[in-house]
Backbone as a chain_set.jsonl record, in Angstrom:
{"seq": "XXXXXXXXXXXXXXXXXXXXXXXXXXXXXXXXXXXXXXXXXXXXXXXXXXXXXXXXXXXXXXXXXXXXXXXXXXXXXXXXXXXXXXXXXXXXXXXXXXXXXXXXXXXXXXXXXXXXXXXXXXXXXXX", "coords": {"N": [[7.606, -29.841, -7.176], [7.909, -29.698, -3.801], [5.009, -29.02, -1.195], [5.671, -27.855, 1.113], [7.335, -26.222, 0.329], [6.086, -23.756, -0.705], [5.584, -21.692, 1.481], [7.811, -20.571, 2.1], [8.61, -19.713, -0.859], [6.604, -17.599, -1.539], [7.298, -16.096, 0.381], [9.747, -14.874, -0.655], [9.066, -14.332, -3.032], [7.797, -12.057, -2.039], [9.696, -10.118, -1.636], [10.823, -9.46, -4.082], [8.935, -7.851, -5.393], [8.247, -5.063, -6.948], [9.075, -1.463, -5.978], [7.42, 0.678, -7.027], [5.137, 0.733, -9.327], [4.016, -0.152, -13.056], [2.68, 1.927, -13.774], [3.523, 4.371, -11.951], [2.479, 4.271, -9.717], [3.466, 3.937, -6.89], [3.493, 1.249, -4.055], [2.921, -0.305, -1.315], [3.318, -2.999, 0.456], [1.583, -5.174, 2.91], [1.749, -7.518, 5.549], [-0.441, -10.343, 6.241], [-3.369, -9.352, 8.195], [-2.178, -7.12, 9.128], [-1.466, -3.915, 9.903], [1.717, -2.43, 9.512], [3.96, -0.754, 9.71], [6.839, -1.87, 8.029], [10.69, -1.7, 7.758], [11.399, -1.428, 4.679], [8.834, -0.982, 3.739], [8.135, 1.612, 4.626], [9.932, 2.848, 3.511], [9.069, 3.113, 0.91], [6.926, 4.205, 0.979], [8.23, 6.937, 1.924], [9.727, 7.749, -0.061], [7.372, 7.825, -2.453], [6.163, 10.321, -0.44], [8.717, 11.849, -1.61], [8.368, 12.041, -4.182], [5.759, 12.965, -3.772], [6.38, 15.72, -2.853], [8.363, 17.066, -4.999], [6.124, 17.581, -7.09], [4.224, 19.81, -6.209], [1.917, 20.589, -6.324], [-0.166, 18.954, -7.01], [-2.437, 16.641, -6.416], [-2.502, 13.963, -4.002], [-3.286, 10.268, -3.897], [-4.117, 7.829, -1.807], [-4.729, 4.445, -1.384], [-6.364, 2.224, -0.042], [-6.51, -1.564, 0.349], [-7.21, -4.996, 1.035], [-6.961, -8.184, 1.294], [-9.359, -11.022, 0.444], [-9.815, -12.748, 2.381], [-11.419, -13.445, 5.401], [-13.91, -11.578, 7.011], [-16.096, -9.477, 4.858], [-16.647, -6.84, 6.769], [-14.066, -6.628, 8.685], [-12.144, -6.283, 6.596], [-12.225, -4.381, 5.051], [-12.484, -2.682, 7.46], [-9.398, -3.028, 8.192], [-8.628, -2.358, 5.217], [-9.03, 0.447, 5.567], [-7.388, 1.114, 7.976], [-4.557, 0.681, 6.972], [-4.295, 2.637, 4.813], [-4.509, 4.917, 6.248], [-2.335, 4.651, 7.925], [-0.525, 4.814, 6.265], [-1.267, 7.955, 5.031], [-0.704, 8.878, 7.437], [2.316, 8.363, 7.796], [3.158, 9.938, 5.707], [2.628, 12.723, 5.268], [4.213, 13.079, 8.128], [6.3, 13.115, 6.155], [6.341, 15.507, 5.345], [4.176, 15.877, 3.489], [1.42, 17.818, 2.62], [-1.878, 17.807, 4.771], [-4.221, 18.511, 3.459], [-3.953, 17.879, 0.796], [-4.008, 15.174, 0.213], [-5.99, 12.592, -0.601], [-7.906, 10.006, 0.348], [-8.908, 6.549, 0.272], [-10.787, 3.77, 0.634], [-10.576, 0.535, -0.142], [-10.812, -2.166, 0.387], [-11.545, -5.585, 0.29], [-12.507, -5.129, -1.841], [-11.089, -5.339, -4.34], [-9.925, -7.415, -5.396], [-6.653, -9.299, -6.251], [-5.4, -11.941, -7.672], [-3.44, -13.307, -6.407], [-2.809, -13.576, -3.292], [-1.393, -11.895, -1.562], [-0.166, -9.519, -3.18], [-2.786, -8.525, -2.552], [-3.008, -7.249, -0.38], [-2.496, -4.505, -0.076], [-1.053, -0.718, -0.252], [-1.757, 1.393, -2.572], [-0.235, 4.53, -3.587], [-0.486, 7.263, -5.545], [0.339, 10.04, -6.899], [-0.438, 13.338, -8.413], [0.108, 15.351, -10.992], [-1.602, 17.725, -11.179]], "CA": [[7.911, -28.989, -6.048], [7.078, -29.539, -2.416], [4.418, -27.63, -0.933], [6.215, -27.4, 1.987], [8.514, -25.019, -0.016], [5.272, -22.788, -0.791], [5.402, -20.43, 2.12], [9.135, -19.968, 1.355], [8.483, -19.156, -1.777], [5.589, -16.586, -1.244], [8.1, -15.278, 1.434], [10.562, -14.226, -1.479], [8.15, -13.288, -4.05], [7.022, -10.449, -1.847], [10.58, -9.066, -1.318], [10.824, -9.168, -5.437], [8.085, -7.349, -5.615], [8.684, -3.563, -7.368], [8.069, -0.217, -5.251], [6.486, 1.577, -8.402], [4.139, -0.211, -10.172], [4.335, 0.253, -14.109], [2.431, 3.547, -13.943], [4.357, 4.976, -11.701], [2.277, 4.286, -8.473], [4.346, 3.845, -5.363], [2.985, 0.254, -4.168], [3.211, -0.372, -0.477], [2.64, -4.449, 1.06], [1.587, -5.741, 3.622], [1.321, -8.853, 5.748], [-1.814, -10.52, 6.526], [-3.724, -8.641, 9.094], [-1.524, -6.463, 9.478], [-1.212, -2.121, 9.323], [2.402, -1.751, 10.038], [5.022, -0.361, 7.974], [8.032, -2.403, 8.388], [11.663, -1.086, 6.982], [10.896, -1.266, 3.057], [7.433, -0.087, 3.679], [8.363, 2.875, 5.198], [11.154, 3.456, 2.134], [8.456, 3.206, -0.171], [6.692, 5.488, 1.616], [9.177, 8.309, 2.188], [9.722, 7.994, -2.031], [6.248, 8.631, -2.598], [6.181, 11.688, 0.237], [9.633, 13.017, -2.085], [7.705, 12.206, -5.234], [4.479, 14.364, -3.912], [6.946, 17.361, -2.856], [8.47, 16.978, -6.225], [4.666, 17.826, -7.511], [3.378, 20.25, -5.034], [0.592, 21.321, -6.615], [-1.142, 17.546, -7.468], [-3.27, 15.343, -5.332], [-1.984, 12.519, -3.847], [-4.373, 9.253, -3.567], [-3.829, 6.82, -1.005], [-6.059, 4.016, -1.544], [-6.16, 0.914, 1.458], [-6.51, -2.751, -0.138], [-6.994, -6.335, 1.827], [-7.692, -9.611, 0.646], [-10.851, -11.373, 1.014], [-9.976, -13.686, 3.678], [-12.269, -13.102, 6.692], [-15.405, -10.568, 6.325], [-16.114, -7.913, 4.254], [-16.256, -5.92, 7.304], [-12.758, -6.57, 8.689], [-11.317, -5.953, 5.523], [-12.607, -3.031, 4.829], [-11.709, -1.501, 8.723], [-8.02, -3.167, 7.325], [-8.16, -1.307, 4.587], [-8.925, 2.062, 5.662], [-6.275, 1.173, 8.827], [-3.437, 1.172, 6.404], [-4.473, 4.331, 3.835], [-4.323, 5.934, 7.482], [-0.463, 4.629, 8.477], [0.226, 5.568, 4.824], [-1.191, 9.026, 4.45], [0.283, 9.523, 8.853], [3.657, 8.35, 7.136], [3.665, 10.591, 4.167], [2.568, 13.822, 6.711], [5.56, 13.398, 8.569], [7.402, 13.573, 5.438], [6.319, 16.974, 4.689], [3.034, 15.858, 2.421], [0.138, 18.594, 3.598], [-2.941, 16.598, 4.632], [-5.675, 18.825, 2.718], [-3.517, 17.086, -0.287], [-4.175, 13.294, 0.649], [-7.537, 11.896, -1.131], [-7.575, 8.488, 1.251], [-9.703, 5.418, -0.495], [-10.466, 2.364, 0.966], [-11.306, -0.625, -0.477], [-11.295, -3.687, 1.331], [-11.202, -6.868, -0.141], [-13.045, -5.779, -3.437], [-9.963, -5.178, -6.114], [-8.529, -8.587, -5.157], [-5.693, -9.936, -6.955], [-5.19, -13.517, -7.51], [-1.986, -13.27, -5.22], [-3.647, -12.704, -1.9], [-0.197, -11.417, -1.251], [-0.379, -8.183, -3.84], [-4.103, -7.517, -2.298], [-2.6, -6.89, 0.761], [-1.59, -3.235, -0.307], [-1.727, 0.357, -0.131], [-1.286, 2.236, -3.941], [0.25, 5.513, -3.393], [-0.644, 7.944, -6.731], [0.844, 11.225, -7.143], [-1.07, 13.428, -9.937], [0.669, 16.302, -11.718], [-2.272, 18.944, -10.879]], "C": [[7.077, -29.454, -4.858], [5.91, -28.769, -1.833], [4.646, -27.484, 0.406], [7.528, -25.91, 1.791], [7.839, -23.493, -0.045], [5.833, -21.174, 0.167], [7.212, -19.924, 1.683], [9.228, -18.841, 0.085], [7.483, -17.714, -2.048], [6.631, -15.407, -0.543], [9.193, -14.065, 0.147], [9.854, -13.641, -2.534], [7.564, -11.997, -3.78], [8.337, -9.385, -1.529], [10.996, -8.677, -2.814], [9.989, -8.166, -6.208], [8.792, -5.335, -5.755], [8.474, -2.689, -6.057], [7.03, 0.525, -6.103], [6.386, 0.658, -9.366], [4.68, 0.35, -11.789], [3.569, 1.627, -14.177], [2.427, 4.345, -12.995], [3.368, 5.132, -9.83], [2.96, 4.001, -7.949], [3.219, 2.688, -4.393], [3.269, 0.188, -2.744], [2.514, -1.927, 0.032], [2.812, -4.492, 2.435], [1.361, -7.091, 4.52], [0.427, -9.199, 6.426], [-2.176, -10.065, 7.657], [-2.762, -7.743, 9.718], [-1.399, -4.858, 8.822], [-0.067, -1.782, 9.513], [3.21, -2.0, 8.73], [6.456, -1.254, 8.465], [9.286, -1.652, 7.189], [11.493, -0.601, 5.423], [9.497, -0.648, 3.025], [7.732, 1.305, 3.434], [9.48, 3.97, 3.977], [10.528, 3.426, 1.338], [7.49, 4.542, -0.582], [7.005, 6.844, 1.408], [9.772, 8.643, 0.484], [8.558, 8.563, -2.351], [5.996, 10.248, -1.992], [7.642, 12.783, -1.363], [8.957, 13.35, -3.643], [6.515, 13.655, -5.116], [5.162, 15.746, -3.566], [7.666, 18.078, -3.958], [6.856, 17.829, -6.88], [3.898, 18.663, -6.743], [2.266, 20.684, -5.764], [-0.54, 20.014, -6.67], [-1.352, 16.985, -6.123], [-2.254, 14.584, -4.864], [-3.162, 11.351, -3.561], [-3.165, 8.536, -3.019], [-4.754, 6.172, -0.921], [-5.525, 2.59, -0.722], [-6.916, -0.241, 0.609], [-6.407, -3.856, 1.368], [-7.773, -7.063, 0.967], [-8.982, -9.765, 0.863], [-11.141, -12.442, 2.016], [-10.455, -13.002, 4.938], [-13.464, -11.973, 6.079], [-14.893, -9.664, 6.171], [-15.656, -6.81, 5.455], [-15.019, -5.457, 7.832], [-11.814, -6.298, 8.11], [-11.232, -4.644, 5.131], [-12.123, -1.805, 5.848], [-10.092, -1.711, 8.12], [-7.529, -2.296, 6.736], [-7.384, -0.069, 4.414], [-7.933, 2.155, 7.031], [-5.12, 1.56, 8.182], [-3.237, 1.969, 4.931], [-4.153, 4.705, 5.288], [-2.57, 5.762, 7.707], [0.025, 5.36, 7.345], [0.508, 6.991, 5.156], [-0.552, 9.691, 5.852], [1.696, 9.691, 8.042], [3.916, 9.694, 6.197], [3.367, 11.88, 5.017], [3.34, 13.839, 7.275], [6.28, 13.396, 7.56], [6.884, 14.899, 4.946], [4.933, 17.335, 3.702], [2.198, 16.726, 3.187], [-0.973, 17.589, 3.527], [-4.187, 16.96, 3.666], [-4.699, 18.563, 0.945], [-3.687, 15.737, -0.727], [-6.012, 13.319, 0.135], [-7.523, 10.299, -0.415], [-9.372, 7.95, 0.408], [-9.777, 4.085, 0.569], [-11.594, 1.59, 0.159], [-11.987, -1.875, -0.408], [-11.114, -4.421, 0.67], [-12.107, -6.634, -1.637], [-12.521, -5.521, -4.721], [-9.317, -6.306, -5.476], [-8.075, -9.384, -6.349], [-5.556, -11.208, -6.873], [-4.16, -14.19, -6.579], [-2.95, -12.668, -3.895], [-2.195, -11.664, -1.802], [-0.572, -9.726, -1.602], [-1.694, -7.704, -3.818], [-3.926, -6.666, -1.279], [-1.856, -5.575, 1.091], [-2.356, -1.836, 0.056], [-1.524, 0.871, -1.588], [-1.11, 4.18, -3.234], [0.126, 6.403, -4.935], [-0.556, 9.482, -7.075], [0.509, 12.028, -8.303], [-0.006, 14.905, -9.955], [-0.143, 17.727, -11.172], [-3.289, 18.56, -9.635]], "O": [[5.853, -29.581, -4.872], [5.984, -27.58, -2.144], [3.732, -26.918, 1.006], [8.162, -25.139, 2.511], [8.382, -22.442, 0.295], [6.253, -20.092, -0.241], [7.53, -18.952, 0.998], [9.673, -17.694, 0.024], [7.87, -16.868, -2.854], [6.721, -14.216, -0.842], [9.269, -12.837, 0.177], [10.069, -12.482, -2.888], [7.072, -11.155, -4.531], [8.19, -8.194, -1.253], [11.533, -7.573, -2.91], [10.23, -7.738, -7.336], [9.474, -4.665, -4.98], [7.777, -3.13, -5.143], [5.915, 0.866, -5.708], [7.205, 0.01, -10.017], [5.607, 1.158, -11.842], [4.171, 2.473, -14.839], [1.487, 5.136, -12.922], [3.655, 5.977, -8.982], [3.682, 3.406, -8.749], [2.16, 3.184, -4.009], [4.294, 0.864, -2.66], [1.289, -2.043, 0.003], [3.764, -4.061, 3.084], [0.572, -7.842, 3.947], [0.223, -8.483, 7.406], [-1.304, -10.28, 8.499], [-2.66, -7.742, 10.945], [-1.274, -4.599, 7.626], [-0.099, -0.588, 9.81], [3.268, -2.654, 7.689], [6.931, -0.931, 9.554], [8.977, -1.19, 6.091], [11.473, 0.592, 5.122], [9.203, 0.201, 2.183], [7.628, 1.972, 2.405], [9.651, 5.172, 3.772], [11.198, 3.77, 0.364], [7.311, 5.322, -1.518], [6.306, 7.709, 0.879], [10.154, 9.739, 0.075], [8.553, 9.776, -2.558], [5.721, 11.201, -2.721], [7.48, 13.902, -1.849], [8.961, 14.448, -4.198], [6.364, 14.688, -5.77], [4.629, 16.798, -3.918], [7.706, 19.306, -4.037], [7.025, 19.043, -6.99], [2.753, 18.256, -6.546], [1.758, 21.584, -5.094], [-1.712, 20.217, -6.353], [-0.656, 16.915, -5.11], [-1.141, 14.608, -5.389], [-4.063, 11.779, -2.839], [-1.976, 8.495, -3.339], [-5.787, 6.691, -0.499], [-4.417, 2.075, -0.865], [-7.994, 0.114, 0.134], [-5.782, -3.632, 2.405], [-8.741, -6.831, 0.243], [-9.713, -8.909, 1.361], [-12.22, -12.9, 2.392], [-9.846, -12.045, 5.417], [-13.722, -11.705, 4.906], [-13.941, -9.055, 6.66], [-14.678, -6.072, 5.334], [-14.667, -4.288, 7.679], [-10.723, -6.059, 8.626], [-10.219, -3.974, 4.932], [-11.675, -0.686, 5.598], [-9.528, -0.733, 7.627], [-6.582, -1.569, 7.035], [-6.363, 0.377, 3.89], [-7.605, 3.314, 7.282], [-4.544, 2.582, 8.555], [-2.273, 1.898, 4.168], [-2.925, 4.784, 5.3], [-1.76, 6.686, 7.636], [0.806, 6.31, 7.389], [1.608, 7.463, 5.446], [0.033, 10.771, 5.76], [2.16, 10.777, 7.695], [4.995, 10.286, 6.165], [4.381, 12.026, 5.698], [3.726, 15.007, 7.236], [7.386, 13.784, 7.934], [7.278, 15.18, 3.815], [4.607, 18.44, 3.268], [2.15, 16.517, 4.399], [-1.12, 16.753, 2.635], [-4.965, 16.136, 3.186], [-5.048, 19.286, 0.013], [-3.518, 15.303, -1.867], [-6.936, 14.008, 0.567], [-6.891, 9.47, -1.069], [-10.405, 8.561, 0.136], [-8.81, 3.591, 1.149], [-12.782, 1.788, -0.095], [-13.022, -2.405, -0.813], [-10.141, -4.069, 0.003], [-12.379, -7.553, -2.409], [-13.09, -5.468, -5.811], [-8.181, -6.163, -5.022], [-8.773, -9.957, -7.186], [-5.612, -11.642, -5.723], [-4.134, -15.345, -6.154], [-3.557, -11.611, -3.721], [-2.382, -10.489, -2.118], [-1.037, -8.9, -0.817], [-2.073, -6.815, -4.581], [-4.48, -5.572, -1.168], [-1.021, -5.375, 1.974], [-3.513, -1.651, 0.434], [-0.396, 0.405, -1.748], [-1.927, 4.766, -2.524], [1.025, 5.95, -5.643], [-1.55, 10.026, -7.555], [1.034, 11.636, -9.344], [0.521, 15.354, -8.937], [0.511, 18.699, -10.796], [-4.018, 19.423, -9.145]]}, "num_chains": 1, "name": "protein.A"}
C-alpha cells in the first residue's frame, strides 16, 4: 500500500466508526484541534440527549478526550472545550444541566488511533 493512500484511509475509518460503543456509551469524534460538532456529531448527540430522557432519573457523564499531540496543556483546554459543546448540545435537547457530570481528560486515555482519542464518551446511568 501507498502511504499516500493513508490519509484516505484514516478519512474512512472514522466514518465506520460506531455511535455506541460496546457498552452502550454514545461515542462522539472529532477532528484534530477541533470542538465542533459537525452533522453526525450532532446525531450522536441528540441519541444520547433521547437516551438520557429515556432514563430521567440517571446521571449522564460527559467526559472530553484529545490526543497527545501538542502539550498537555492544550489538550486538556481541548478536552474540557468539547465535554462543554457536548453537554451545551445535549441541554438543548431537553437534558437538565444539574444532571451532566462533565470530565475532562486531555490527552491521558490515549488510544493508539490518534483518531478514536479525539472524542467525547457520552454515558447514561440507570440511577
Amino acid at each position: 500500500m501507498h502511504l499516500s493512500l493513508l490519509p484516505s484511509l484514516l478519512a474512512l475509518s472514522l466514518a465506520a466508526f460506531p455511535a455506541m460503543a460496546a457498552d452502550g456509551k454514545k461515542v462522539v469524534y472529532f477532528p484534530t484541534w477541533s470542538a465542533d460538532l459537525d452533522g453526525d456529531a450532532q446525531g450522536v448527540v441528540d441519541e444520547a440527549a433521547a437516551q438520557a430522557r429515556d432514563h430521567a432519573k440517571g446521571t449522564v457523564s460527559v467526559a472530553g478526550f484529545a490526543s497527545t499531540i501538542g502539550s498537555h496543556r492544550a489538550n486538556q483546554l481541548l478536552s474540557e472545550l468539547r465535554a462543554q459543546v457536548v453537554a451545551d448540545r445535549l441541554m438543548e435537547k431537553g437534558v437538565k444541566a444539574s444532571r451532566l457530570r462533565l470530565v475532562s481528560r486531555g490527552g491521558s486515555h490515549f488510544v493508539s488511533i490518534p483518531l478514536e482519542s479525539r472524542r467525547v464518551e457520552v454515558t447514561v446511568s440507570d440511577r
